[in-house]
BAFI-3210 file (N, C-alpha, C; in Angstrom, 3 decimals, decimal comma, padded with zeros to 6 digits):
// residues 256
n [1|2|3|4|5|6|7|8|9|10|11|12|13|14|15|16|17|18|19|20|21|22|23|24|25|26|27|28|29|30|31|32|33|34|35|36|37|38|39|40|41|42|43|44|45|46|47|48|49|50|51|52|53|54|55|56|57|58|59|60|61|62|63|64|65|66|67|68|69|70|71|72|73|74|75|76|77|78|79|80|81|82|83|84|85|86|87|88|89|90|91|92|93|94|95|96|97|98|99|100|101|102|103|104|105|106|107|108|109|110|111|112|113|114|115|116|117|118|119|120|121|122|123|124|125|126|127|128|129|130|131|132|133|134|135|136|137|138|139|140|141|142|143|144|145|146|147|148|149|150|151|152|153|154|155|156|157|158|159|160|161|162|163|164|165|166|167|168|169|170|171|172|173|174|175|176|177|178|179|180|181|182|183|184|185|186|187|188|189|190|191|192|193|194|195|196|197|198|199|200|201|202|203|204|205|206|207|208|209|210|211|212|213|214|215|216|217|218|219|220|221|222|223|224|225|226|227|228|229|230|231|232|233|234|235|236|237|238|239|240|241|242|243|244|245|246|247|248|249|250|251|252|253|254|255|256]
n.u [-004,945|-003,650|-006,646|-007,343|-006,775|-009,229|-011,497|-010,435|-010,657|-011,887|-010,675|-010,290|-010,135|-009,235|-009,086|-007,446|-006,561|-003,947|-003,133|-000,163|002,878|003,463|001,368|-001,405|-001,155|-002,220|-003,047|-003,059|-005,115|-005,006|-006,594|-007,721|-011,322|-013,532|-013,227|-010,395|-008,109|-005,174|-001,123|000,406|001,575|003,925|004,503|006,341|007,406|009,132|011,257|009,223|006,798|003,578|001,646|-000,231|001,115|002,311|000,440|-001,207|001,101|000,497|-001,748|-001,144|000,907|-000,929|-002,257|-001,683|-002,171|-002,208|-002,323|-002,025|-000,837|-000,227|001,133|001,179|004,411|005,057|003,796|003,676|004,532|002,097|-000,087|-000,332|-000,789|003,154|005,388|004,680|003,810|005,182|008,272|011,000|014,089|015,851|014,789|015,066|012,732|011,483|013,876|014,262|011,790|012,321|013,939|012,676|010,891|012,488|013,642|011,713|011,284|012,975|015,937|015,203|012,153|010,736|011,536|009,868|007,828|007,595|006,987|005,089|003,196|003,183|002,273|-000,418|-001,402|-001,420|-003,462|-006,077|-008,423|-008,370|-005,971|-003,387|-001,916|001,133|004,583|005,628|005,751|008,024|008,873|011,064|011,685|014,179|014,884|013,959|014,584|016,645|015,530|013,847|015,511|016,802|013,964|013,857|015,293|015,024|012,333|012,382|010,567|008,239|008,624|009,515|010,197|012,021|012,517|014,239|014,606|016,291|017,922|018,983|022,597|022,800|024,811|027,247|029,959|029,709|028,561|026,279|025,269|022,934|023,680|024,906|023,292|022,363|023,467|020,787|018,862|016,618|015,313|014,325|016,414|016,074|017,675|017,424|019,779|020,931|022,438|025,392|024,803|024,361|023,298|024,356|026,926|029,356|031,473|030,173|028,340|029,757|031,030|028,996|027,379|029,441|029,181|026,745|027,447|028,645|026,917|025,515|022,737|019,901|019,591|019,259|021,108|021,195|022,612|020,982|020,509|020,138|018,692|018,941|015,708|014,357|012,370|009,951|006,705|006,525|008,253|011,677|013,570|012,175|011,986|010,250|011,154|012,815|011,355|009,518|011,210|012,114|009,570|008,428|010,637|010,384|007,770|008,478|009,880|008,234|006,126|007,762|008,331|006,482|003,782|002,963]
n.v [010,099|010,079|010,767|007,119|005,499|005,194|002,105|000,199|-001,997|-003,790|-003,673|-003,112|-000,858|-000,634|001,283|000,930|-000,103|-000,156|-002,312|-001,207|-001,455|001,296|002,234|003,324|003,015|003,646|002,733|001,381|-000,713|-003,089|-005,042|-006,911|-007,803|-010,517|-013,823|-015,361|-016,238|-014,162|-014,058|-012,098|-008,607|-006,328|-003,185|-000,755|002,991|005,515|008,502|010,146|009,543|007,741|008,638|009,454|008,278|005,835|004,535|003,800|002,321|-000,206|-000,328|-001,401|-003,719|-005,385|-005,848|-008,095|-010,562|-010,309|-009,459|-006,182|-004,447|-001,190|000,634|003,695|004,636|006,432|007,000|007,891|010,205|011,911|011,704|010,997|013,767|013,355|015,406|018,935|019,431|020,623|018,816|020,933|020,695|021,840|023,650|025,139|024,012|021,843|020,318|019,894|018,497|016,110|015,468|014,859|013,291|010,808|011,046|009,347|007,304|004,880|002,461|000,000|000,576|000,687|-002,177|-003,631|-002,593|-003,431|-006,127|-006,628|-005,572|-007,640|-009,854|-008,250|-008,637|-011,259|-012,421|-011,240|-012,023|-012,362|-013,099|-015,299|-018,276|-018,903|-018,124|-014,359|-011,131|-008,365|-005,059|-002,382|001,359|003,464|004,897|002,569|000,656|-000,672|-001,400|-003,505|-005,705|-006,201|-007,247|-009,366|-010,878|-010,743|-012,044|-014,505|-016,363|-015,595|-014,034|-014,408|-013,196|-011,034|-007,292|-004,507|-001,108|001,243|001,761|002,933|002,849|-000,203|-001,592|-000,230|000,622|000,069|-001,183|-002,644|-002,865|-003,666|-005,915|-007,471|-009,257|-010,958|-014,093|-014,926|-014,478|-016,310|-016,122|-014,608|-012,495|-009,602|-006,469|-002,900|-000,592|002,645|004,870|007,123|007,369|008,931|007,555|005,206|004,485|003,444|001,695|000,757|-000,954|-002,795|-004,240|-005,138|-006,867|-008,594|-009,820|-010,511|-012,796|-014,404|-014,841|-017,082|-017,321|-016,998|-014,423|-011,199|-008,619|-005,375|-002,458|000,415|002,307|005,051|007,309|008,257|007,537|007,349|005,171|006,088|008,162|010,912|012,426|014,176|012,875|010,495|007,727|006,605|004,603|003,070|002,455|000,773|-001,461|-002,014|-002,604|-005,155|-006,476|-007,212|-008,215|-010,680|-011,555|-011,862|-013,423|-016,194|-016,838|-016,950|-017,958|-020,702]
n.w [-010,701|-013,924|-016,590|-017,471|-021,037|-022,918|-023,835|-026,154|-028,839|-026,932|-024,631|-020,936|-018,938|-015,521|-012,455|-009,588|-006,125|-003,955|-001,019|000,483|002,951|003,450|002,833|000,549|-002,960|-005,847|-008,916|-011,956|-013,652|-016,309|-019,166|-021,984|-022,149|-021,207|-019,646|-019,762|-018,081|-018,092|-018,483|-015,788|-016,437|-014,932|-014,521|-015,032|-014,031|-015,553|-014,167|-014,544|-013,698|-014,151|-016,934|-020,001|-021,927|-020,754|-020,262|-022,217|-023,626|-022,069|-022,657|-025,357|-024,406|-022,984|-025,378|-026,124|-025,070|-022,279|-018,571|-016,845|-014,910|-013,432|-012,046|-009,648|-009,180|-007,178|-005,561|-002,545|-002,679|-003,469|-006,281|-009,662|-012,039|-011,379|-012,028|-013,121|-016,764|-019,832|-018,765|-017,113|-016,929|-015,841|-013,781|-010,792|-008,871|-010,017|-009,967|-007,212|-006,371|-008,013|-006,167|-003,889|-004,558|-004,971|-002,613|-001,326|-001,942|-001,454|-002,705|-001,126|-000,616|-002,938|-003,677|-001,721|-002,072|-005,510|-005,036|-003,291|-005,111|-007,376|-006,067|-005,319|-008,012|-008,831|-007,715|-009,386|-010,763|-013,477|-013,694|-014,817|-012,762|-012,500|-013,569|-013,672|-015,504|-015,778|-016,729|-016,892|-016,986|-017,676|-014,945|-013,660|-014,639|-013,158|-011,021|-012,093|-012,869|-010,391|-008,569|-010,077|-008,926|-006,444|-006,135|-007,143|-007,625|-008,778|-010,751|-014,177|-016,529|-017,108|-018,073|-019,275|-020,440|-021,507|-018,859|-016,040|-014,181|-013,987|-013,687|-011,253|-009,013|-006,587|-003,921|-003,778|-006,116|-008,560|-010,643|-009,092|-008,016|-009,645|-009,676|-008,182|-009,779|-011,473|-014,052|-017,137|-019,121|-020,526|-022,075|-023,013|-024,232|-024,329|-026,420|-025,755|-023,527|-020,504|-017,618|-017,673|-019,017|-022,264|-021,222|-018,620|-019,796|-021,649|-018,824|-017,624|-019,815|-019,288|-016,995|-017,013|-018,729|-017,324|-015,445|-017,129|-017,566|-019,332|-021,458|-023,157|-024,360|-025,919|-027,907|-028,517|-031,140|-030,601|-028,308|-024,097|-023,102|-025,355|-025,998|-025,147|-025,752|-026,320|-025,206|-025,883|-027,053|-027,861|-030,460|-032,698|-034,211|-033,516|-030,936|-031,522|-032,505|-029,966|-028,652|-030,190|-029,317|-026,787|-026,249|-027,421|-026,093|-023,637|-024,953|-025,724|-023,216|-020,706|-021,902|-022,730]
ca.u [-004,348|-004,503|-007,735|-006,887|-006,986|-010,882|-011,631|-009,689|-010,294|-012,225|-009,227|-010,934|-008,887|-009,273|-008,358|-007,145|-005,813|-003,507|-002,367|001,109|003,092|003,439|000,402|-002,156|-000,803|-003,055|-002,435|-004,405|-004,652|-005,455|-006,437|-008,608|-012,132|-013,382|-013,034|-009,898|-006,374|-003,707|-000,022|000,052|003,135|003,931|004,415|007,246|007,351|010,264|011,072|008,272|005,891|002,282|001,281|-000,816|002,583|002,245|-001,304|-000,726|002,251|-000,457|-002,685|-000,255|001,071|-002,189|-003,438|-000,698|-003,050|-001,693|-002,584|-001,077|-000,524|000,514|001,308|002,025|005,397|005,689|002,312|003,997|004,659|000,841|-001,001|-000,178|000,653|004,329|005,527|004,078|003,983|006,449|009,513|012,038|014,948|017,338|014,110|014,804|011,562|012,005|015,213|013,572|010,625|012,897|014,660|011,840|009,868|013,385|014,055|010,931|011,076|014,175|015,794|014,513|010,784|010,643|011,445|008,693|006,575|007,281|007,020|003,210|002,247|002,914|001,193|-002,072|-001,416|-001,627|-004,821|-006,818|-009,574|-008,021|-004,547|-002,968|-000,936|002,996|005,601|005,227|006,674|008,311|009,379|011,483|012,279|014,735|014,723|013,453|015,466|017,522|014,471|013,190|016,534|016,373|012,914|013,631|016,475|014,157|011,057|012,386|009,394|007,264|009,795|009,863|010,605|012,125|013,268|015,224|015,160|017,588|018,044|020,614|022,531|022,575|025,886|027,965|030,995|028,266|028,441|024,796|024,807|022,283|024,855|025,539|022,120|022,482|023,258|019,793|017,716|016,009|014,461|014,975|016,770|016,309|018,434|018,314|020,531|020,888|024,276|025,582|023,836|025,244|023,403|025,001|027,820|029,635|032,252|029,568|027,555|030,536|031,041|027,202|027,462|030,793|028,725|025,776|027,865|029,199|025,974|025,230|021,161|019,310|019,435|019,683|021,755|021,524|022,332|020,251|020,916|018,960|019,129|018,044|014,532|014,028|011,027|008,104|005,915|006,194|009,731|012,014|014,298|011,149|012,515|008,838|011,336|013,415|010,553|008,864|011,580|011,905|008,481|008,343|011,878|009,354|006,715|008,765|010,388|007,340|005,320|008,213|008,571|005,310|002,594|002,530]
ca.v [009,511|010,938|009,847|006,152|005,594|004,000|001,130|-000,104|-003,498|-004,639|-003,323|-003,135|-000,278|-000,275|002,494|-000,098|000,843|-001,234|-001,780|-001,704|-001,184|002,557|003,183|003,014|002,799|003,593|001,661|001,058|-002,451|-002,924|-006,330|-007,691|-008,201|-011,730|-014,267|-015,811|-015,809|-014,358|-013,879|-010,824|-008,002|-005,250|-002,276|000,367|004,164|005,867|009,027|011,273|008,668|007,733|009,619|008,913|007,041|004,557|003,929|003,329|001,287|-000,616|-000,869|-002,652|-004,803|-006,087|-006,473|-009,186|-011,563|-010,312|-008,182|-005,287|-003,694|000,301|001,704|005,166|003,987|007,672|007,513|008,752|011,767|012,166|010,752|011,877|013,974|014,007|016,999|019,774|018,788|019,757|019,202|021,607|020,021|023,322|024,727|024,783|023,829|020,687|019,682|019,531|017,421|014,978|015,061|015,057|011,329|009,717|010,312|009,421|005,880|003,969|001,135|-000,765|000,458|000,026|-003,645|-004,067|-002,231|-004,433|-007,737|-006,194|-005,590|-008,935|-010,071|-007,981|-008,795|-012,621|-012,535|-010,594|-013,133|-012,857|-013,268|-016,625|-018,795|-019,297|-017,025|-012,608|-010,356|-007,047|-004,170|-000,972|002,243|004,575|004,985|001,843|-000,643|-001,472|-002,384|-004,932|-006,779|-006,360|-007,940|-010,766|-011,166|-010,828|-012,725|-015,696|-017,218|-015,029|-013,382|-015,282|-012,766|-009,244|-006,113|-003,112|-000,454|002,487|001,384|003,278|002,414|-001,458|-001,664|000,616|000,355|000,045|-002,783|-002,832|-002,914|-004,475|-006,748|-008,307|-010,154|-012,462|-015,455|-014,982|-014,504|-017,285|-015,160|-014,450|-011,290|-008,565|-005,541|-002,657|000,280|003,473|005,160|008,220|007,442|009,194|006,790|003,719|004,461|002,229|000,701|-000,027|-001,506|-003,808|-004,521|-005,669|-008,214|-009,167|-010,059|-012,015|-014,068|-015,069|-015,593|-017,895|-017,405|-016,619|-013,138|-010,746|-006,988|-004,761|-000,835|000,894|003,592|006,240|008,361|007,808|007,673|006,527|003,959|006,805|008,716|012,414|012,806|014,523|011,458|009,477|007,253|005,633|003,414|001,853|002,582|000,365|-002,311|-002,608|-003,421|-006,215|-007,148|-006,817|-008,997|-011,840|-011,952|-012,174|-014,607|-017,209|-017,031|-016,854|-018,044|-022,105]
ca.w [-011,899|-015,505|-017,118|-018,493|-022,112|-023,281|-024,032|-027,377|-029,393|-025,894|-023,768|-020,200|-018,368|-013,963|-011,476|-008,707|-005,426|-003,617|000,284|000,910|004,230|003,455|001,800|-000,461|-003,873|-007,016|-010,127|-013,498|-014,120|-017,747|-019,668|-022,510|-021,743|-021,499|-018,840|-019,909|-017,464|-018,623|-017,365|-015,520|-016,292|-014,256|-015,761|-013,945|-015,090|-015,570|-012,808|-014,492|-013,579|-014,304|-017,630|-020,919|-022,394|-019,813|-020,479|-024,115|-023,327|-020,974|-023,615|-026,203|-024,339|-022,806|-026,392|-026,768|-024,025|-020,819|-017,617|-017,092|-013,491|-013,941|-010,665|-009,370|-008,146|-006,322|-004,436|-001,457|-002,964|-004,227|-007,556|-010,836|-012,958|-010,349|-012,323|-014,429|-017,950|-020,049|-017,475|-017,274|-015,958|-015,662|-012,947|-009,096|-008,530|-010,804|-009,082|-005,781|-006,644|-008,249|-004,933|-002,883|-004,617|-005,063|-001,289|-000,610|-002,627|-001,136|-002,983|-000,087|-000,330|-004,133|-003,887|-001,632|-003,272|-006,294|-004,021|-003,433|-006,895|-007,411|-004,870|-006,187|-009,501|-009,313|-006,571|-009,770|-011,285|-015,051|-014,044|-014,369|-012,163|-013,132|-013,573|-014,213|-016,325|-015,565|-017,518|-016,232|-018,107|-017,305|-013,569|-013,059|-015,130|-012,369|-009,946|-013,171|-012,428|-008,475|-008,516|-010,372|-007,823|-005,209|-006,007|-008,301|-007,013|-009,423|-012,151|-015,096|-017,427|-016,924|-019,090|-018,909|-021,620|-021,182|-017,618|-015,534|-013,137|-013,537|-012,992|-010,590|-008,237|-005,341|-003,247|-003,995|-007,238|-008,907|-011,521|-007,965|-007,563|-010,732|-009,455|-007,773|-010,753|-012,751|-015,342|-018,565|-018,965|-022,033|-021,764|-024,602|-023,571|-025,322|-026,784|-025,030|-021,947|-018,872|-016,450|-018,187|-020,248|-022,994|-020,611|-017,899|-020,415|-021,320|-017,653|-016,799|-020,546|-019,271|-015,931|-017,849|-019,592|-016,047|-014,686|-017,507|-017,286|-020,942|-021,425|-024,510|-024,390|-027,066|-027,689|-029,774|-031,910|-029,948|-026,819|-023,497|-022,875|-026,647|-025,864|-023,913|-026,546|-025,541|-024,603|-027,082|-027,334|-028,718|-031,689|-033,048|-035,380|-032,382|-029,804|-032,495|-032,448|-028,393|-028,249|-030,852|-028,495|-024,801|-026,568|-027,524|-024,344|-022,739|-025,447|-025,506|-021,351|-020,105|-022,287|-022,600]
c.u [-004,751|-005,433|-006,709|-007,284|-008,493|-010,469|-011,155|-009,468|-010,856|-011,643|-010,463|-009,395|-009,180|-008,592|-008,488|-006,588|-005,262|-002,777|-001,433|001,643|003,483|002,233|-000,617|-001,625|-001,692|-002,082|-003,477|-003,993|-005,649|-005,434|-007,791|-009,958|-012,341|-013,070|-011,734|-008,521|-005,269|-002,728|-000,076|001,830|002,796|004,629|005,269|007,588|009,132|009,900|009,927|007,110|004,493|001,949|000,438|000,397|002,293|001,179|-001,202|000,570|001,636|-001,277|-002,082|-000,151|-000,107|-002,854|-002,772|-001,380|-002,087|-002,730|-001,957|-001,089|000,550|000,792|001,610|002,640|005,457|004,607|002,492|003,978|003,499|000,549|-000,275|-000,819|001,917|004,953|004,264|004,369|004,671|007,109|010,304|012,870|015,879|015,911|014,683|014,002|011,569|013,035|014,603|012,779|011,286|013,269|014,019|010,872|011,129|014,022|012,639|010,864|012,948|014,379|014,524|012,171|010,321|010,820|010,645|007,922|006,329|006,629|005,302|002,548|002,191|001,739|-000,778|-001,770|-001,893|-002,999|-005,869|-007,454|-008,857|-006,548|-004,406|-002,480|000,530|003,286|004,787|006,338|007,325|008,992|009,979|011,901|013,039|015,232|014,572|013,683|016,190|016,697|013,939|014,105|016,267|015,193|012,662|014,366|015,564|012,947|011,255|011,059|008,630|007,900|009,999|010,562|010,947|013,209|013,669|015,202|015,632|017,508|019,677|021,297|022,846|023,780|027,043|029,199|030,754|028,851|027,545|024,488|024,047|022,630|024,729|024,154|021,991|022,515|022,307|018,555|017,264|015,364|015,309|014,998|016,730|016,680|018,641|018,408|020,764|022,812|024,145|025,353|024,458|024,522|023,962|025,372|028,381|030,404|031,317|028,741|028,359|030,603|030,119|027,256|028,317|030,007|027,536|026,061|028,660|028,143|025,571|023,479|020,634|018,953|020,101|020,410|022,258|021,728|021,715|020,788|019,883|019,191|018,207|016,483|013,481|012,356|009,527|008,349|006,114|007,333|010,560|013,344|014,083|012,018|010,910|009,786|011,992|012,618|009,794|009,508|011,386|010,273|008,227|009,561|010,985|008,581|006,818|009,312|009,020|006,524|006,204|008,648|007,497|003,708|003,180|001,930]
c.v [010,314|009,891|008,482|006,104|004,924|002,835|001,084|-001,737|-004,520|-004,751|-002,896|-002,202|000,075|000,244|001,377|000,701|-000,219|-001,132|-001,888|-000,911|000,419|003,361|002,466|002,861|002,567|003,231|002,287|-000,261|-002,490|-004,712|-006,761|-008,187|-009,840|-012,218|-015,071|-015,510|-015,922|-013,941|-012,784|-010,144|-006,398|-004,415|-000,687|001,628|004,190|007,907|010,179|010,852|008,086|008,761|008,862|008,103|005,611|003,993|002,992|001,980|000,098|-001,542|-001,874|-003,427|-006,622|-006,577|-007,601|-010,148|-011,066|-009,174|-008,090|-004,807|-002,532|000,720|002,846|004,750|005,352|008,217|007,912|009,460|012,089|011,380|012,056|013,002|014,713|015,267|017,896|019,624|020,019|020,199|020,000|021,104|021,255|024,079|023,927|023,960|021,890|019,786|019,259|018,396|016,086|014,294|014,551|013,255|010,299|009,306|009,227|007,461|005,534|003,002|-000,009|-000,928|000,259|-001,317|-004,156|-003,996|-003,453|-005,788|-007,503|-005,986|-006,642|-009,601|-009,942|-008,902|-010,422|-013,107|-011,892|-011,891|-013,309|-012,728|-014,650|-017,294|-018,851|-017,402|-015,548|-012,452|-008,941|-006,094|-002,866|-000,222|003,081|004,445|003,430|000,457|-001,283|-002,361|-002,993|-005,654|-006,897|-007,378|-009,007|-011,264|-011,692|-011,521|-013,804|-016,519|-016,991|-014,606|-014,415|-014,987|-011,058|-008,590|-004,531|-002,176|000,948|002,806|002,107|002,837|000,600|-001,804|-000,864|000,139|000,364|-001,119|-003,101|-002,568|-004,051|-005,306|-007,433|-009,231|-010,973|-013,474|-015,923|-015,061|-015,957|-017,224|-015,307|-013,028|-010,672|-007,074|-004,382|-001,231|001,262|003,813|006,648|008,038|007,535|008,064|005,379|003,880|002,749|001,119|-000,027|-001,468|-002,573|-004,478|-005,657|-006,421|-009,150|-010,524|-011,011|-012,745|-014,914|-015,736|-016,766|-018,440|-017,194|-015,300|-012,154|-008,903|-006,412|-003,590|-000,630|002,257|004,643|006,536|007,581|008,418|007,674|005,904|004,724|008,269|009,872|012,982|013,323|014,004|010,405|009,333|006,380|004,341|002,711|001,420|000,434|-001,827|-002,954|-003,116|-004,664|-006,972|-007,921|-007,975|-010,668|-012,546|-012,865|-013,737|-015,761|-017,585|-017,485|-017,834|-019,914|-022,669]
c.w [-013,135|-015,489|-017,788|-019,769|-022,390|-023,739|-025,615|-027,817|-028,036|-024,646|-022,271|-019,465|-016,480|-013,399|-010,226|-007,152|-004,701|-002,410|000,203|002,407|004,335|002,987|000,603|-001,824|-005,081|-008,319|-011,096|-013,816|-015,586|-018,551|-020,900|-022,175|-021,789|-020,103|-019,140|-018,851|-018,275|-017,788|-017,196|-015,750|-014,928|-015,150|-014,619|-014,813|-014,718|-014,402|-013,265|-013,894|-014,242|-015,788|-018,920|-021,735|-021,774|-020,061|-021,716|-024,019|-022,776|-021,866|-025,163|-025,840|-023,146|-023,902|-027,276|-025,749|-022,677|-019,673|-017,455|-015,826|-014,006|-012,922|-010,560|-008,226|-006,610|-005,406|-003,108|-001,356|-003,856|-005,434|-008,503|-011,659|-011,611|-010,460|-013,440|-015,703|-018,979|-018,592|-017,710|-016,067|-015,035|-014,215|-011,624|-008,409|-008,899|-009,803|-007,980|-005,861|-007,133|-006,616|-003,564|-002,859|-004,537|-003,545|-000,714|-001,137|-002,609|-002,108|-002,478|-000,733|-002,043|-004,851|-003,344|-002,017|-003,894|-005,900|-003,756|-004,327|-007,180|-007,105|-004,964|-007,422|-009,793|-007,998|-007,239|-010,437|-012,517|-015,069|-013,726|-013,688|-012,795|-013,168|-014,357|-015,119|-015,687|-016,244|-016,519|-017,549|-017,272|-015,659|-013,072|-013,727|-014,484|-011,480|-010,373|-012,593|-010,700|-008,557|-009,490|-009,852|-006,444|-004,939|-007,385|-008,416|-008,599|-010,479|-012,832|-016,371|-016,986|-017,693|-018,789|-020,495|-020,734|-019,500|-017,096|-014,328|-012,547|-012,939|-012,632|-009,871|-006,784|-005,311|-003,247|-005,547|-008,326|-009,461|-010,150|-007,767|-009,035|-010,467|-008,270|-008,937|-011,560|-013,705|-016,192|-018,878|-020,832|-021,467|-022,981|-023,951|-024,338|-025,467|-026,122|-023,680|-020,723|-017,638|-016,400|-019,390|-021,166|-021,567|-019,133|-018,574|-021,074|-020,228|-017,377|-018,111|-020,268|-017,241|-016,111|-018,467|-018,649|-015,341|-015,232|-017,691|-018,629|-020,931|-022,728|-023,803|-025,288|-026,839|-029,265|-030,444|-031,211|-029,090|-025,790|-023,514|-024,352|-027,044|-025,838|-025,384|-025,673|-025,182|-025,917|-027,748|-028,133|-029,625|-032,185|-033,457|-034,244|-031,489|-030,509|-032,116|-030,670|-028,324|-028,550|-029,756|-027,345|-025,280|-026,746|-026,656|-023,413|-023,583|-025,032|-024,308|-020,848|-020,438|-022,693|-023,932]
res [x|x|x|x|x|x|x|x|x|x|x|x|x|x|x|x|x|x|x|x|x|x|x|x|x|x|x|x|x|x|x|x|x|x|x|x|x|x|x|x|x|x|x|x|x|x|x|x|x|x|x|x|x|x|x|x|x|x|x|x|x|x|x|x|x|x|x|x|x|x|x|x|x|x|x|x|x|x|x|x|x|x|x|x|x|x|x|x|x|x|x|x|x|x|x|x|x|x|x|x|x|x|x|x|x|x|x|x|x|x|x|x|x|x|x|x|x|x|x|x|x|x|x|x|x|x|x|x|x|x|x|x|x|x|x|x|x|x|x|x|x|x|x|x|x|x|x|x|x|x|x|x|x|x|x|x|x|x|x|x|x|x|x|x|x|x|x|x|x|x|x|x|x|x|x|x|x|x|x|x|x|x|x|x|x|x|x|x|x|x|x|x|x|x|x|x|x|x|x|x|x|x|x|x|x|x|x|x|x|x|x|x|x|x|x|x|x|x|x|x|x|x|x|x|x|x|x|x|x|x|x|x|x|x|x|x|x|x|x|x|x|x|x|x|x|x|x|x|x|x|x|x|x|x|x|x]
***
């Protein structure tokens, strides 16, 4: 794993490791010192994976009362850092490696996964009982929705920022597991965005206002990958807003 960020304001940051039916699976579980339970979120990268962004991201929204579960979704394909820092998308080399963790992480095995983070996540001493949270970026906005499809049990609250993909012409498309969810859906989608253009992004509101569940979908003025510090998309001033968005989601869902 990269080093985790220190300790910040009492911020307690753990290198975790976690069984699942493929594997070990290293995390960073991150939370507020103190003996107090709070609701636990999960915390899903986007396809670079695992990096000091995530940490930081980790460390915010833990310092709103929660635990935080970070995983290295791509621990199949080794521990982080997944690529060489910066990425070059246009390299051979590049291409491959994409090709190489995304075969390697099925729909399939990324919903268990999730279904096992869980699992840890609410068996940790300072996490609470009741409903989770979940966040996706990028890559992994579609498997926030999936897994509140899939584990209503536990999903109480889940978010998508510049999520691609949600809704396709797939017979598996994620839009299709709605009238499974019982969460509370937040959705903020960028402009331009080849993995979820405008008219999909009509489509998939046109599809939550069918399901009829409580759920917000905004586009932001910004590109994909907007939200993650380090990318050359970064917007601080929207990054800024989605979070204050993520937070309220989660306070008025979760917390009692």
């Amino acid at each position: 794993m990269f080093t985790v960020s220190p300790k910040l304001n009492c911020m307690m940051n753990e290198q975790v490791e976690i069984r699942t039916k493929d594997g070990i699976a290293d995390a960073v579980l991150t939370r507020l010192e103190g003996d107090e339970k709070r609701p636990g979120i999960l915390v899903l990268t986007d396809i670079m994976g695992y990096r000091p962004a995530y940490a930081d991201i980790a460390n915010n929204i833990a310092g709103h009362g929660y635990a935080v579960l970070t995983p290295n979704i791509f621990f199949r394909s080794g521990k982080p850092p997944i690529f060489e820092f910066p990425v070059d998308w246009e390299k051979e080399s590049v291409t491959q490696r994409r090709k190489e963790i995304t075969t390697a992480l099925t729909n399939e095995a990324a919903l268990r996964d999730g279904s096992e983070y869980f699992d840890f996540l609410a068996a940790q001493d300072g996490v609470a009982s009741g409903p989770m949270g979940v966040v996706g970026f990028c890559y992994t906005g579609r498997i926030a929705l999936q897994l509140a499809a899939t584990r209503p049990d536990v999903v109480g609250a889940a978010a998508s920022f510049h999520g691609g993909g949600l809704l396709t012409d797939d017979a598996t498309s994620p839009h299709l597991l709605l009238p499974k969810v019982k969460a509370r859906l937040y959705f903020g989608h960028a402009t331009n965005d080849a993995s979820m253009p405008a008219e999909a992004i009509d489509k998939f509101e046109s599809a939550l206002g069918d399901w009829g569940g409580e759920y917000e979908s905004e586009t932001y003025p910004a590109g994909h990958g907007w939200m993650i510090a380090g990318r050359p998309v970064h917007d601080p001033e929207q990054a800024d807003r989605g979070f204050k968005k993520l937070i309220e989601l989660f306070d008025e869902t979760l917390k009692s």
